[in-house]
N, C-alpha and C positions, 0 to 999 in steps of 0.2 A: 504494500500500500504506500502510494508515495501521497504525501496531501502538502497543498502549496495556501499557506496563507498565513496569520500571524501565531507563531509558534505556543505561545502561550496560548493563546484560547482556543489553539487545537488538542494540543494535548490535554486541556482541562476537559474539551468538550469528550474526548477517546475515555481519560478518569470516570467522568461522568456515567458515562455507557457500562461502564464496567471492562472495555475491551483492556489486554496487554499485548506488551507487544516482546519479540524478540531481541531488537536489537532497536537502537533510535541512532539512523545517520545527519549528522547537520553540518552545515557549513555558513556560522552563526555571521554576524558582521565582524569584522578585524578591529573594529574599533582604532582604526588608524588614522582618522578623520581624511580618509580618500577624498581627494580633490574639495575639502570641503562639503562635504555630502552628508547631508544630516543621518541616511540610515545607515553611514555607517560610524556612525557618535552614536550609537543607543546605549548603550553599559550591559546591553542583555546578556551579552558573554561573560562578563564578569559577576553576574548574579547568582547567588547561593538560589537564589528561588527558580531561577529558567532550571538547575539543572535538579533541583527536588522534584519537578514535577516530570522530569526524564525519566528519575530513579523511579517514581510511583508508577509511571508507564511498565515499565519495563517488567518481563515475568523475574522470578529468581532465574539467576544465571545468567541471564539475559547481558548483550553488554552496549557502549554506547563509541562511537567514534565521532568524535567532533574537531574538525578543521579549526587554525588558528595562526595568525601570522606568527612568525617566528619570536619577534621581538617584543612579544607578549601573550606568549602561549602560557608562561607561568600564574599570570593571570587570572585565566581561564580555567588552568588546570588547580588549583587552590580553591577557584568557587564550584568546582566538581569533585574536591575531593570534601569539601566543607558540606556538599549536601550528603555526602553517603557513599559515594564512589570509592571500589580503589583503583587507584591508579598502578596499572601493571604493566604496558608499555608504549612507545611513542615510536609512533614514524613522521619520518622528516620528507618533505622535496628538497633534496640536496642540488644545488645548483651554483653555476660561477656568473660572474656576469662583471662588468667590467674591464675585461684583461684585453689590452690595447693587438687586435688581430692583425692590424696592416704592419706592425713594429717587429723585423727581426732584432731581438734582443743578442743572438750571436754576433752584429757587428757592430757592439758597444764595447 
């Protein structure tokens, strides 16, 4: 089941019904204040309460994978571990960017 619309009052409405679920995937806002862009200032990633209501989704066992920029995944993973989560392990997109490609460095 994939459902698009404001995450909190999905999963309260899913609570509500009684459904669980398996696993809950999100890919929250980065709160990195992108270009300026208010949805992605919300704080909802960093809230103990978005991810209580993941935990209540979820059946036992069940587990959760949530995206998050690099530079403030700590963040995020503190208000998931403060609602009930444990945290057991993290995967990265590891990547380079920067590194000047037209420059042979051999003829310095």
């Amino acid at each position: 089941m994939i459902l698009n619309g404001d995450c909190i009052k999905e999963m309260q409405k899913l609570i509500d019904d009684g459904v669980q679920v398996d696993s809950v995937v999100t890919d929250p806002p980065y709160e990195l204040g992108f270009m300026g862009r208010s949805w992605d200032s919300t704080g909802i990633a960093f809230q103990k309460e978005t991810w209580e209501l993941a935990y209540k989704l979820l059946k036992p066992g069940g587990h959760l994978l949530a995206f998050s920029a690099s530079r403030n995944y700590h963040r995020m993973a503190v208000a998931i571990e403060d609602a009930g989560f444990e945290i057991r392990d993290q995967m990265m997109w590891l990547y380079g960017s920067g590194f000047p490609k037209s420059h042979n460095i051999g003829k310095d």
